[in-house]
C-alpha positions as CSV (number, residue, x, y, z in Angstrom):
1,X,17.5,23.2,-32.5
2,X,16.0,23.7,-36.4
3,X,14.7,20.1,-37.4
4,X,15.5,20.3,-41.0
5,X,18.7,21.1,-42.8
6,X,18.4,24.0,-44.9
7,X,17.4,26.4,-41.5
8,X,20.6,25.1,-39.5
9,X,22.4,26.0,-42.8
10,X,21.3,29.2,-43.0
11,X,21.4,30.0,-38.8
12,X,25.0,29.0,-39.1
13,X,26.1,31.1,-42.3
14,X,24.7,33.9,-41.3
15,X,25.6,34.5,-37.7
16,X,29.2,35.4,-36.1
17,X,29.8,31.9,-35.3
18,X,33.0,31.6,-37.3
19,X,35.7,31.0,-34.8
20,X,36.7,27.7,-34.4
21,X,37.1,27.2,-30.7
22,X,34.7,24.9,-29.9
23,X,36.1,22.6,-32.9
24,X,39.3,21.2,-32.2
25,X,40.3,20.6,-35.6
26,X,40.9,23.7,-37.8
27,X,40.5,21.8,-41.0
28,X,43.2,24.1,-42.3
29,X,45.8,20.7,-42.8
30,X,43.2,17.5,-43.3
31,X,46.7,15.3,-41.8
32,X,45.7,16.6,-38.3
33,X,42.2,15.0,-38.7
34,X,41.9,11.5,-36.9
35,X,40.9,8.6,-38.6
36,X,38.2,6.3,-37.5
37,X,38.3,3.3,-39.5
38,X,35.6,1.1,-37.5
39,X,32.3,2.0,-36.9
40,X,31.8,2.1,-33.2
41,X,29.6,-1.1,-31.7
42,X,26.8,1.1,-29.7
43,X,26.1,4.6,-29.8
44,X,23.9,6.3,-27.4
45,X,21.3,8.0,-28.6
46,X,21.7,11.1,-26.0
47,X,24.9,11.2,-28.9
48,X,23.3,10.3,-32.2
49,X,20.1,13.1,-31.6
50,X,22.5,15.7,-31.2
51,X,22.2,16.2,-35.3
52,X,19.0,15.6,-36.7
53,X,18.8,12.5,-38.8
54,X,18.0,14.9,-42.1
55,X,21.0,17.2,-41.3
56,X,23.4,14.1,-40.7
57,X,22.2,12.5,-44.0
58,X,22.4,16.0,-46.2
59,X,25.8,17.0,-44.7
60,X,27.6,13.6,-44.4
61,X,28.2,14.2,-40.0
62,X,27.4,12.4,-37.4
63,X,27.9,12.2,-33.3
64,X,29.3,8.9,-32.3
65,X,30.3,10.0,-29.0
66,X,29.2,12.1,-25.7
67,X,31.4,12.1,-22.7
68,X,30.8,15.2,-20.6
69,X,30.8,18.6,-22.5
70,X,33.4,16.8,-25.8
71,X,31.2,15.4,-28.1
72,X,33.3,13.2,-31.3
73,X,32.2,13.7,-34.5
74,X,32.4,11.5,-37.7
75,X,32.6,13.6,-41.2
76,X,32.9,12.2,-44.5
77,X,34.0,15.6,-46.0
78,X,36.2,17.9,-44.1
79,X,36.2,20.7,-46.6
80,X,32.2,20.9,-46.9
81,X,31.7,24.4,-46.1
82,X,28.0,23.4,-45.6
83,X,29.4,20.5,-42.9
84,X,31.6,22.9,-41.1
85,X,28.4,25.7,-41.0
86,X,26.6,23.0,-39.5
87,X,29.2,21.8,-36.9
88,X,29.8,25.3,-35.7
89,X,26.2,25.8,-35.2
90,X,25.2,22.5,-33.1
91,X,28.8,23.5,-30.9
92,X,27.5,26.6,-30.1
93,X,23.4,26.1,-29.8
94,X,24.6,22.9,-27.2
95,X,27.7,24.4,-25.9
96,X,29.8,21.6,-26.3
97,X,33.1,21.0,-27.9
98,X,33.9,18.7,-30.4
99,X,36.6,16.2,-31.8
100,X,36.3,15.7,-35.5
101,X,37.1,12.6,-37.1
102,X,37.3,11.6,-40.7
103,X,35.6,8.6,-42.1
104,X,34.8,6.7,-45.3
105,X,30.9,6.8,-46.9
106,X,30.8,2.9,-45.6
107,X,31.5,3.7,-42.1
108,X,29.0,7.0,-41.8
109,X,26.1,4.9,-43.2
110,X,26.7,2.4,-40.5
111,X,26.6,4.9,-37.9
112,X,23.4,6.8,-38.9
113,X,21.8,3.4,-39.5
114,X,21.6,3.7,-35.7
115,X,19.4,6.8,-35.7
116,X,16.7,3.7,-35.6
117,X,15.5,4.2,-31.6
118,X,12.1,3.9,-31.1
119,X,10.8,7.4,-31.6
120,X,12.9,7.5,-35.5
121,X,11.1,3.6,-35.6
122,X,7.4,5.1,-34.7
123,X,7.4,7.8,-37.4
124,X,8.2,4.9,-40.1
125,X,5.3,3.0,-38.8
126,X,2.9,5.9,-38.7
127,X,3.8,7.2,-42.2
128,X,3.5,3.6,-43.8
129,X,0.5,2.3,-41.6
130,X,-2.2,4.3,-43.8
131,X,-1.0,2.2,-46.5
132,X,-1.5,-1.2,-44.9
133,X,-4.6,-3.2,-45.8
134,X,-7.5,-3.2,-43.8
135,X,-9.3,-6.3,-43.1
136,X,-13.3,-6.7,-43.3
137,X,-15.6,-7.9,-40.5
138,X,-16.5,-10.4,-43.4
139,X,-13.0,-11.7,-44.0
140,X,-13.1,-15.2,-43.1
141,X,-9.1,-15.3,-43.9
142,X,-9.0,-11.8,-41.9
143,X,-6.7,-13.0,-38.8
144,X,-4.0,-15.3,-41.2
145,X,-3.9,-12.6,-43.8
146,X,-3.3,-9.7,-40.5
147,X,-0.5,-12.3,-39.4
148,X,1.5,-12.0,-42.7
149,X,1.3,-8.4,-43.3
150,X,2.4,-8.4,-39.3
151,X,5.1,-9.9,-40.4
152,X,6.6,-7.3,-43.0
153,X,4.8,-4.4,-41.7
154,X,7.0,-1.4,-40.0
155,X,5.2,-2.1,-37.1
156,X,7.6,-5.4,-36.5
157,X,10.5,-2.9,-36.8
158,X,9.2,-0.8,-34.3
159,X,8.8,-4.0,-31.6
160,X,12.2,-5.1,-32.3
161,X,13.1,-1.5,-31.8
162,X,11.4,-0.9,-28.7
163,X,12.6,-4.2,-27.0
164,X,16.1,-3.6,-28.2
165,X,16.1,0.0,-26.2
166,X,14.2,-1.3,-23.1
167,X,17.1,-4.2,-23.0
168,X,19.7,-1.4,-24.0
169,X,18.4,0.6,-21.0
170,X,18.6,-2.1,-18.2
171,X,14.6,-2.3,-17.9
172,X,13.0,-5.4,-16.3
173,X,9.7,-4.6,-17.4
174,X,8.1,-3.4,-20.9
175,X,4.7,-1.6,-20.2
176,X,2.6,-1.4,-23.3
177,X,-1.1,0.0,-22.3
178,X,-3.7,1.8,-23.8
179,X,-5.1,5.5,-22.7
180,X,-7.6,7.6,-24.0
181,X,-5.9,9.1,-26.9
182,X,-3.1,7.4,-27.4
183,X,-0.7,4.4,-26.3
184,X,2.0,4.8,-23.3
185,X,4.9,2.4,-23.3
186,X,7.0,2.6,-20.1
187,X,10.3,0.9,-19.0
188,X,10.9,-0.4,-14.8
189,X,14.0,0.6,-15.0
190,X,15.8,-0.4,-11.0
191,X,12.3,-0.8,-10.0
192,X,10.9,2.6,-11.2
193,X,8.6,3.0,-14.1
194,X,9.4,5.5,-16.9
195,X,7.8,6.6,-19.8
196,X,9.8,5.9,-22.9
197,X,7.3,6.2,-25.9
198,X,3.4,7.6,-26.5
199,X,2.2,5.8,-30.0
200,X,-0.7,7.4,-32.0
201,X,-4.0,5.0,-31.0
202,X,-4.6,3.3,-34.5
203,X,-0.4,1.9,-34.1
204,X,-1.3,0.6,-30.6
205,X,-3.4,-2.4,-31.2
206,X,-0.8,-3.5,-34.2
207,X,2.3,-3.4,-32.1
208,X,0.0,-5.4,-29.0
209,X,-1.2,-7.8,-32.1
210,X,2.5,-8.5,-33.3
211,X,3.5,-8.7,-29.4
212,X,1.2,-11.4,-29.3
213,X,2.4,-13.6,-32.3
214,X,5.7,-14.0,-30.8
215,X,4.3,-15.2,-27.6
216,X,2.1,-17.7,-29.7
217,X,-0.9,-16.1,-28.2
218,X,-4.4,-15.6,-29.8
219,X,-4.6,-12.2,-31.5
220,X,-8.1,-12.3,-31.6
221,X,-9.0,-12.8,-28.4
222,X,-9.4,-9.9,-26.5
223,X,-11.7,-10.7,-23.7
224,X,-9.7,-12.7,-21.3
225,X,-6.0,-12.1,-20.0
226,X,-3.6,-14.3,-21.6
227,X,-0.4,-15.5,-20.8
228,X,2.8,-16.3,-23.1
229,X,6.7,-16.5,-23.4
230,X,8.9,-15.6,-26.5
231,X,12.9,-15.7,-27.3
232,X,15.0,-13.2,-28.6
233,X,19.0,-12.5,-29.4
234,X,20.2,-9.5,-28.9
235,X,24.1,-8.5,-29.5
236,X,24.6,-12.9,-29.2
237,X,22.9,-13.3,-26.0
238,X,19.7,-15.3,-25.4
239,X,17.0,-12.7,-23.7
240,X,13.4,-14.7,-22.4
241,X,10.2,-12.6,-22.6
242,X,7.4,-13.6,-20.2
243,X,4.6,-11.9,-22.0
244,X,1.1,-11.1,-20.0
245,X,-2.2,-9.7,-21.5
246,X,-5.0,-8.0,-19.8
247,X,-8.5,-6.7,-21.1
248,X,-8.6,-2.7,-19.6
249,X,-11.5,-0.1,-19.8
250,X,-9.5,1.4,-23.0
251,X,-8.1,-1.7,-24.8
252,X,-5.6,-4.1,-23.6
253,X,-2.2,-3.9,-22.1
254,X,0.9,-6.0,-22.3
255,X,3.5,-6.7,-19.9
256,X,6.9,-8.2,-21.1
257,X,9.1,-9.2,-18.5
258,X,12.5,-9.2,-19.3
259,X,14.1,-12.1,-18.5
260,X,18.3,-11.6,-19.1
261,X,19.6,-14.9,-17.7
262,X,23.0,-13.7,-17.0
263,X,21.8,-10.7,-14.5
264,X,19.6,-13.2,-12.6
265,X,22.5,-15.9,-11.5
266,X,24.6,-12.8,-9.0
267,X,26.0,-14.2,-6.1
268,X,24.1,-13.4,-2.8
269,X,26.8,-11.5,-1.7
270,X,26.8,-9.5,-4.7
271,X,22.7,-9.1,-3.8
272,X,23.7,-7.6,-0.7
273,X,23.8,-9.7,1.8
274,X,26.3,-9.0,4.7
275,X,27.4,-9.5,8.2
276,X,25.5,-12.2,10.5
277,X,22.5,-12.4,8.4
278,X,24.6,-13.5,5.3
279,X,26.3,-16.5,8.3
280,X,23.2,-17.6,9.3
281,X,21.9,-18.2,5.7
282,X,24.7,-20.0,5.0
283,X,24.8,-22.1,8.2
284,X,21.1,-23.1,7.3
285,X,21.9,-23.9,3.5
286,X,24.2,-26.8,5.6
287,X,21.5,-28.6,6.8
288,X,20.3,-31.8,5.1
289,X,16.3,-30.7,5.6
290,X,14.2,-27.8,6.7
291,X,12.8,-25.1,5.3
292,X,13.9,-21.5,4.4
293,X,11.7,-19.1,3.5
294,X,12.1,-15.6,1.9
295,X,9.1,-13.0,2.3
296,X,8.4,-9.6,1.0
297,X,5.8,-7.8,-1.3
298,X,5.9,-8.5,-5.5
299,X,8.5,-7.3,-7.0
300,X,11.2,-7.5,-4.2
301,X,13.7,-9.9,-5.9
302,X,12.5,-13.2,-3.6
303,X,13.2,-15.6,-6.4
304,X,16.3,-13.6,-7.6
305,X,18.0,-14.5,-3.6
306,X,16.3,-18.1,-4.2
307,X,17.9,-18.5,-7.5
308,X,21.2,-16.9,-5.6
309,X,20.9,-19.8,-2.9
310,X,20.1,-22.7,-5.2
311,X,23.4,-22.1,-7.2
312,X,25.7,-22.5,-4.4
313,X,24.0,-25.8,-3.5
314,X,24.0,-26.5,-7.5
315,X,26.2,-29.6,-7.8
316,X,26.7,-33.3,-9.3
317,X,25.8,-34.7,-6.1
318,X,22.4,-33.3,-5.5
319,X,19.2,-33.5,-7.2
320,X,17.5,-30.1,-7.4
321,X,13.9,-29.9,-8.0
322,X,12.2,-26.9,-9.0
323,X,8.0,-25.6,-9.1
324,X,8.1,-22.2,-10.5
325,X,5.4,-20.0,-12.1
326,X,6.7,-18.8,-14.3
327,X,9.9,-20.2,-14.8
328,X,11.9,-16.8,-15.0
329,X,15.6,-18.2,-15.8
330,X,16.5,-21.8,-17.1
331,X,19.8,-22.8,-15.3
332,X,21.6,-25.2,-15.9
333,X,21.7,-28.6,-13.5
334,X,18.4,-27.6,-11.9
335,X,15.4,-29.9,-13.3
336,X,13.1,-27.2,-13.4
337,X,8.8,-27.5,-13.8
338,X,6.4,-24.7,-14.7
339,X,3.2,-25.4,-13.1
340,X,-0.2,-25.2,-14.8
341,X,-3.1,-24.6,-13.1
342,X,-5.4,-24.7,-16.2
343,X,-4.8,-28.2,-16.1
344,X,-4.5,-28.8,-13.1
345,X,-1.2,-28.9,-12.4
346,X,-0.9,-26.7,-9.0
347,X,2.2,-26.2,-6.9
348,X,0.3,-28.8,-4.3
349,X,0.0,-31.5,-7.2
350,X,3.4,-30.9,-8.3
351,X,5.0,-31.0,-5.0
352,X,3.2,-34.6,-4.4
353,X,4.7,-35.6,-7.6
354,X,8.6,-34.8,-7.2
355,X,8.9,-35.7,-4.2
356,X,8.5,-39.1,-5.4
357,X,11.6,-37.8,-8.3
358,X,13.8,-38.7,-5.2
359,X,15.2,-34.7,-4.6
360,X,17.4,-33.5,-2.1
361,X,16.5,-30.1,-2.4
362,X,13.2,-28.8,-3.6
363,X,12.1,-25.3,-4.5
364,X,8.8,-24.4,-4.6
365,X,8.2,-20.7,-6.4
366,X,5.7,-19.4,-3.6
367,X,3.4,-21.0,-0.9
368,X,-0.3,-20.1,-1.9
369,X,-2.3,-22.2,0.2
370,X,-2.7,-24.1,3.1
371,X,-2.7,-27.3,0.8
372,X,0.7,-26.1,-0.6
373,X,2.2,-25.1,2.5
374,X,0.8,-28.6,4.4
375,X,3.3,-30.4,2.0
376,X,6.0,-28.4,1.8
377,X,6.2,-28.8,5.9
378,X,5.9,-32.6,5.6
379,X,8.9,-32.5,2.5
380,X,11.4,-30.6,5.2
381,X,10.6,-33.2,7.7
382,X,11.2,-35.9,5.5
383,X,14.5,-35.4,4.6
384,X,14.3,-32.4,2.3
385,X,16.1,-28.8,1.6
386,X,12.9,-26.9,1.4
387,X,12.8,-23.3,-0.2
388,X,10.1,-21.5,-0.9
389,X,8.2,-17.3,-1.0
390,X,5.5,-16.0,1.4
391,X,4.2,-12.6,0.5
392,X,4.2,-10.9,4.3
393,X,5.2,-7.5,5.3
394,X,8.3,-9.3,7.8
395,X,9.6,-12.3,8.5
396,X,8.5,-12.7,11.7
397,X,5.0,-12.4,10.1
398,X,5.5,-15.9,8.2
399,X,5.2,-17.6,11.2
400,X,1.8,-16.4,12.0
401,X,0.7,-16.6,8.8
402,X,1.7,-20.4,8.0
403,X,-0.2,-21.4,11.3
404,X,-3.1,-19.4,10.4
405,X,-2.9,-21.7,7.1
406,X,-3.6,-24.7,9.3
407,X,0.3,-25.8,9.6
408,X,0.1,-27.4,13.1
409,X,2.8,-25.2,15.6
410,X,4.8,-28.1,16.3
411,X,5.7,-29.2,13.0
412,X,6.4,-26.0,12.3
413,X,8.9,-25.3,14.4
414,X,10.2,-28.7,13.6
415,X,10.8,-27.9,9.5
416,X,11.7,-24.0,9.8
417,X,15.4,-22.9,9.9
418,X,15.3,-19.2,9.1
419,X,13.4,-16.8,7.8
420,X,14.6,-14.0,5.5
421,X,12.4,-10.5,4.7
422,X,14.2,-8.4,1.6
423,X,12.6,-5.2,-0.2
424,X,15.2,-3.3,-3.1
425,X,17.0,-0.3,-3.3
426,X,18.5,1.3,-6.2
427,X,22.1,2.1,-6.0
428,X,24.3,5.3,-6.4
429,X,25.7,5.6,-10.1
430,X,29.3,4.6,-9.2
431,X,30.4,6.9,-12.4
432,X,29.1,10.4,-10.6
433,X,28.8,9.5,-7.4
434,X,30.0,12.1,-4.4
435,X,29.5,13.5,-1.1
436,X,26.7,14.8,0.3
437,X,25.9,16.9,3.2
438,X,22.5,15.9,5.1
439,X,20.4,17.8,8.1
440,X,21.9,17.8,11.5
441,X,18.3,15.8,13.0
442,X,18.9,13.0,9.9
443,X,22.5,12.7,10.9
444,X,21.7,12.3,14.7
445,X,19.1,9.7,13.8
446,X,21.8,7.4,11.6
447,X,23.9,8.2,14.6
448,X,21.9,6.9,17.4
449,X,20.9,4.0,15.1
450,X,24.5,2.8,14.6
451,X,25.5,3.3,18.1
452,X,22.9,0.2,19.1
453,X,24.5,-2.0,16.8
454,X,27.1,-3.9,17.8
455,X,31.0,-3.4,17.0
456,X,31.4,-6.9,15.6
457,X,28.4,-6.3,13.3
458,X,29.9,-3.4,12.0
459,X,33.1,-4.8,11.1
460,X,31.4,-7.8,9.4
461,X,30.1,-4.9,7.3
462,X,33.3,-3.2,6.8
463,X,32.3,0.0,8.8
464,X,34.7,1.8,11.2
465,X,32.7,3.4,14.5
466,X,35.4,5.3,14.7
467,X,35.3,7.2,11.7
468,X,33.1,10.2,10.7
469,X,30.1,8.8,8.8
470,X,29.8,10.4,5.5
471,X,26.6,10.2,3.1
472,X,26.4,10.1,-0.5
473,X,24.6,10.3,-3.4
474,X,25.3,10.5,-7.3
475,X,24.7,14.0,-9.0
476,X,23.7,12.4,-12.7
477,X,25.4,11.6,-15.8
478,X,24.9,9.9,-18.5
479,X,25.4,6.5,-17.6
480,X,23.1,7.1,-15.1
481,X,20.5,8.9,-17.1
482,X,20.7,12.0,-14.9
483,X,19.4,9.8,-11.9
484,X,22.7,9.0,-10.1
485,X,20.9,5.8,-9.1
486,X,21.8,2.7,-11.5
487,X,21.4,-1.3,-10.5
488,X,19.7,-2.5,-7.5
489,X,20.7,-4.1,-4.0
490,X,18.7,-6.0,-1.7
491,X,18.3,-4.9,2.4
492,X,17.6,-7.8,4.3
493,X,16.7,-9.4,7.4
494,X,17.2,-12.9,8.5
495,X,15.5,-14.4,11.3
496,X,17.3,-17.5,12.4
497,X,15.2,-20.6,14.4
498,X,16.8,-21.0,17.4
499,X,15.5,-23.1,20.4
500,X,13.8,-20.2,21.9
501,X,12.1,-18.9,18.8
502,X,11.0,-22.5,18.3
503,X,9.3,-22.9,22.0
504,X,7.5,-19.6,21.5
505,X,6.0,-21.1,17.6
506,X,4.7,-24.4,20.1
507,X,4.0,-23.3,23.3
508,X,1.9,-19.4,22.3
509,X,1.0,-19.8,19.0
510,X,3.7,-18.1,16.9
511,X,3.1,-14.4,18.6
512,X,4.7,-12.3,16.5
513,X,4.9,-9.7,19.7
514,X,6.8,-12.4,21.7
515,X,8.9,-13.6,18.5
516,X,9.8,-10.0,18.2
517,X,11.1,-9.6,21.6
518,X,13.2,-12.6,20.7
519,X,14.6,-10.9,17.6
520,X,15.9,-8.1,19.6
521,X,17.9,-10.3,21.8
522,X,18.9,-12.5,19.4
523,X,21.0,-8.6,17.7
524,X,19.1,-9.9,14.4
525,X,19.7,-6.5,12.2
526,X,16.4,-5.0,10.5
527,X,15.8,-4.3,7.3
528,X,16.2,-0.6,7.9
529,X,19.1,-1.3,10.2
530,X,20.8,-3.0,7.1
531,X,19.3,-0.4,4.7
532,X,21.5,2.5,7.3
533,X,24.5,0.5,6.9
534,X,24.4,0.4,3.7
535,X,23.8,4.2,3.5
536,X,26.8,4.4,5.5
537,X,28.9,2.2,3.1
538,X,28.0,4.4,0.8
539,X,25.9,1.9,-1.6
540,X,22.3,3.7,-1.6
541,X,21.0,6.8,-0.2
542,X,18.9,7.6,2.5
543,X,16.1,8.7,0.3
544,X,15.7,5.0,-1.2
545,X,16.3,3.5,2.0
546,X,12.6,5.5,3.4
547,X,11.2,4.9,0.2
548,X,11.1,1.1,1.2
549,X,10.8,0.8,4.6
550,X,8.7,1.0,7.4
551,X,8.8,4.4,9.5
552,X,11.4,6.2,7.3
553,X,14.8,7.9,9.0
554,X,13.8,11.3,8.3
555,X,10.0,10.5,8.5
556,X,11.0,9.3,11.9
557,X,13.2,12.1,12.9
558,X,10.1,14.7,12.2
559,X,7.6,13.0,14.0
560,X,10.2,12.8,17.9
C-alpha cells in the first residue's frame, strides 16, 4: 500500500477500478448511507492501519471496523470524488469489502485520534527528540531538570502508549531491553514472548528513564538492579505495575509486570482444575491445620492457584495472613505483608512475627530456605492453614526436597496434606476454533492413555469413553491474533497425604521412587494425564500440552 496520499490518489484514478462492488453503498442517493453518530469505544488497530494516517486525515475516511473480509468505514464527505478514489483503491489492494458510513467532522477526529499505537507514538518521539535539551556532565541540576522535561517530553506519550497496547493485548509482561543497535520491546502474551516494538538507541534510555520515575526509582543509578511498583488507570480500572531493573552488557532492561487485579481472583475451577484432584484440594482446604503446597518452575501461575484457594477460605470469621514478594494483587479481607530483605525483613522473620498476629490461615509467597521452611512446618502443627510455593519439577519431588532442607521426616508427614504440581497451557481461541485431524501413532497414544484412566475420572471430567475422541485446534482470527490460542489454563496434579504416603516420608526417607509407586495406586492423574484430557475436552491442543511436559505424546510416540 502507497504511504502518502497523493500516490493512492493517483493509483486509484487512473486504473479500471471503477465498479462499485466491493462498496456497498453506491453513493448515488446519500439517504441509503448509515449514520454513525457515536464514535466507537476501541478500535483495533489491524482496522485503523488499513488507511494510512495521512490519507485518512487528507480525505476525511477512516476504518473503525474489521470482522472477517467487511471492513466499516466512517466518511465525512460522501460525494469527495478524491474519498471514493481512495476507498475503491484500499477495497481492491486488500480485497475486502466495505460498509460505508456517514459521520460528522467531531466524530472522524475522535476516531483518527486513535491512530496513536505505539509505532504512530515512536515516530512523534523520534521527530521531536533532536529538539529536547541535552544535559552537561557539569550540570549539577542535570537529573531534576531531565525529570521535568521527562515529564512533557513525547517520550511520556509513547510509555503511556506502549503500556496501554501491552494491557490492550492481554500481555503479562512488558520487556524493554537494550541490543546493539537498537531497543526491543516485547509483550508475554499467554506465556509467549513477542516482539511488539524496535525503538532507535538514543529513545531507549529516555523511555527506561521515564519508566523509572513512575516506579519512584533512581534514574541515575545504573549499576545495580532496582526494584519498583507504579499505578495506572486504564478505561476506569486500577492496573499495578511491578517494575524490575537490571544492568546488561548493552544498557539496562526493564521488566513491568502487569498486574490486572481482576484476572488474578478466577475461581480454581475456572483455572482448570477438575475431577479428583479438584476433591482432594477442597477436602484439604477443610482442615483446621496443615500445609499445602503448590510446586512448579517460574512462571507457572503457583500464586495465581494460591490466590484462587485463599478466596474461598476468604471470610469474616478467619484471619488471613499473607508474606508475599512481591505482593502481585491487593484483595480485599486478606492482611497482606511484602517482605524486605534489605532490611531484614525475610519470609523467616516475618513468619515469626504473624504468627504471634493470632491467624488462622497463613500464606507464605514461597519456601526459600531451610529456616523458612522449619517454621512454616512448626505453624501447620500448631494450629495453622499453611500455604505456601516450592520450585520442583513434581510434587512428589517436594517431599525430598523439604527433608533435604533439614525438616525432620516425622514432622513432615505430620503438617503435609497435599501436594499440588501445575505448569500452563494456552488455550484454543474459542472465536475460530475447529476440528482437526491428527496422525494415526498420536491418536493411538491418547487412546491407550485414556483407556488406563478410570471411567469415574472421566465423567468427573465430563468425557464419554464411549464416544469418538476428536482433536482441535483454532485456525486464527483476529481476536486471536492469527494464533488460535488466547487465555491460559493450568494442568495439574495433586498428590493427596494419605496414611501410606505418610509411613513412606517416616520410615524411608521421603523416596520419591517409593512415593511414586504410591501415586499410581492411589489413580492420582498426572500432569500430562490432565493435560490429554483436556486435549480431549477440547480446551488446548496437543502441541501445548508437549510443550510443557515431560516426555511429550508425540515425542513419546516416535521414540516406541
Amino acid at each position: 500500500m502507497p504511504n502518502n496520499a497523493s500516490s493512492l490518489s493517483r493509483t486509484a484514478s487512473g486504473s479500471a477500478m471503477a465498479d462499485d462492488k466491493k462498496i456497498n453503498n453506491s453513493f448515488s442517493d446519500l439517504n441509503d448511507i448509515a449514520h454513525l453518530e457515536k464514535t466507537p469505544k476501541k478500535i483495533e488497530e489491524s482496522a485503523i492501519n488499513l488507511i494510512p494516517r495521512e490519507v485518512s486525515e487528507k480525505y476525511r475516511i477512516a476504518a473503525f471496523e474489521k470482522r472477517g473480509n467487511l471492513v466499516k468505514i466512517a466518511i465525512v464527505n460522501p460525494k469527495d470524488m478524491g474519498a471514493l478514489n481512495a476507498l475503491r483503491f484500499v477495497a481492491e489492494k486488500e480485497n475486502v469489502e466495505m460498509e460505508v458510513y456517514l459521520v460528522s467532522e467531531e466524530v472522524f477526529c475522535e476516531i483518527i485520534e486513535q491512530y496513536s499505537g505505539p509505532a504512530e507514538a515512536l515516530k512523534e518521539a523520534v521527530k521531536s527528540f533532536k529538539s529536547e535539551v541535552v544535559f552537561s556532565e557539569e550540570d549539577s541540576d542535570k537529573t531534576e531538570k531531565k525529570n521535568e522535561a521527562l515529564k512533557d517530553a513525547p517520550v511520556t506519550k509513547l510509555v503511556e502508549v506502549v503500556i496501554g497496547h501491552a494491557i490492550e493485548g492481554g500481555a503479562s509482561d512488558i520487556h524493554i531491553e537494550p541490543m546493539d543497535k537498537d531497543y526491543r520491546v516485547r509483550f508475554r502474551v499467554d506465556g509467549i514472548l513477542h516482539v511488539s516494538l524496535i525503538m532507535p538507541k538514543e529513545i531507549g534510555p529516555a523511555v527506561i528513564s521515564r519508566i523509572k520515575i513512575l516506579a519512584n526509582l533512581k534514574i541515575d543509578e545504573k549499576r545495580k538492579p532496582q526494584d519498583g511498583r507504579f499505578r495506572t488507570i486504564n478505561e476506569g480500572k486500577e492496573i499495578d505495575f511491578r517494575v524490575s531493573t537490571l544492568p546488561v552488557i548493552s544498557g539496562e532492561k526493564i521488566v513491568m509486570r502487569i498486574l490486572d487485579k481482576d484476572q488474578g481472583l478466577s475461581s480454581i475451577e475456572a483455572l482448570g482444575l477438575f475431577g479428583t484432584a479438584l476433591e482432594n484440594v477442597k477436602k484439604a482446604l477443610e482442615e483446621t491445620y496443615g500445609m499445602i503446597l503448590f510446586t512448579g518452575p517460574t512462571g507457572s501461575g503457583k500464586s495465581t492457584s494460591l490466590y484462587a484457594l485463599l478466596k474461598i477460605l476468604n471470610i469474616d470469621e478467619r484471619n488471613i495472613i499473607t508474606l508475599e514478594d512481591p505482593i502481585e494483587y491487593n484483595i480485599e479481607g486478606l492482611n497482606q505483608s511484602q517482605i524486605k530483605p534489605e532490611i531484614g525483613y525475610t519470609f523467616a522473620s516475618g513468619l515469626r512475627t504473624i504468627l504471634r498476629q493470632d491467624p488462622n490461615v497463613i500464606m507464605v509467597g514461597e519456601i526459600r530456605d531451610s529456616e523458612t521452611a522449619e517454621l512454616a512446618v512448626h505453624a501447620a502443627l500448631t494450629g495453622h492453614l499453611m500455604f505456601s510455593t516450592l520450585h520442583t519439577n513434581t510434587a512428589v519431588g517436594a517431599i525430598p526436597r523439604l527433608i533435604d532442607m533439614g525438616i525432620e521426616p516425622f514432622l513432615l508427614a505430620s503438617s503435609l496434606r497435599i501436594v499440588v504440581s501445575q505448569r500452563l497451557v494456552r488455550k484454543i481461541c474459542e472465536k475460530c476454533k475447529e476440528e482437526k485431524k491428527v496422525p494415526d501413532s498420536v491418536r493411538k497414544a491418547i487412546e491407550s492413555e485414556v483407556k488406563s484412566i478410570p471411567e469415574d475420572e472421566l465423567k468427573k471430567y465430563g468425557i464419554d469413553s464411549k464416544k469418538e475422541i476428536k482433536f482441535y485446534h483454532g485456525k486464527g482470527c483476529d481476536d486471536c491474533n492469527g494464533t488460535g490460542l488466547r487465555g491460559r489454563l493450568a494442568i495439574y496434579e495433586a498428590v493427596p497425604i494419605n496414611e501410606n504416603i505418610k509411613n513412606i516420608i517416616t520410615e524411608k526417607k521421603g523416596s520419591e521412587e517409593i512415593i511414586n509407586k504410591e501415586r499410581e495406586v492411589l489413580g492420582v492423574i498426572t500432569i500430562k494425564r490432565d493435560g490429554i484430557l483436556k486435549i480431549i475436552k477440547g480446551l488446548t491442543t496437543i502441541e501445548e500440552v508437549d510443550r510443557v511436559t515431560e516426555g511429550g505424546i508425540t515425542l513419546e510416540e516416535e521414540n516406541d
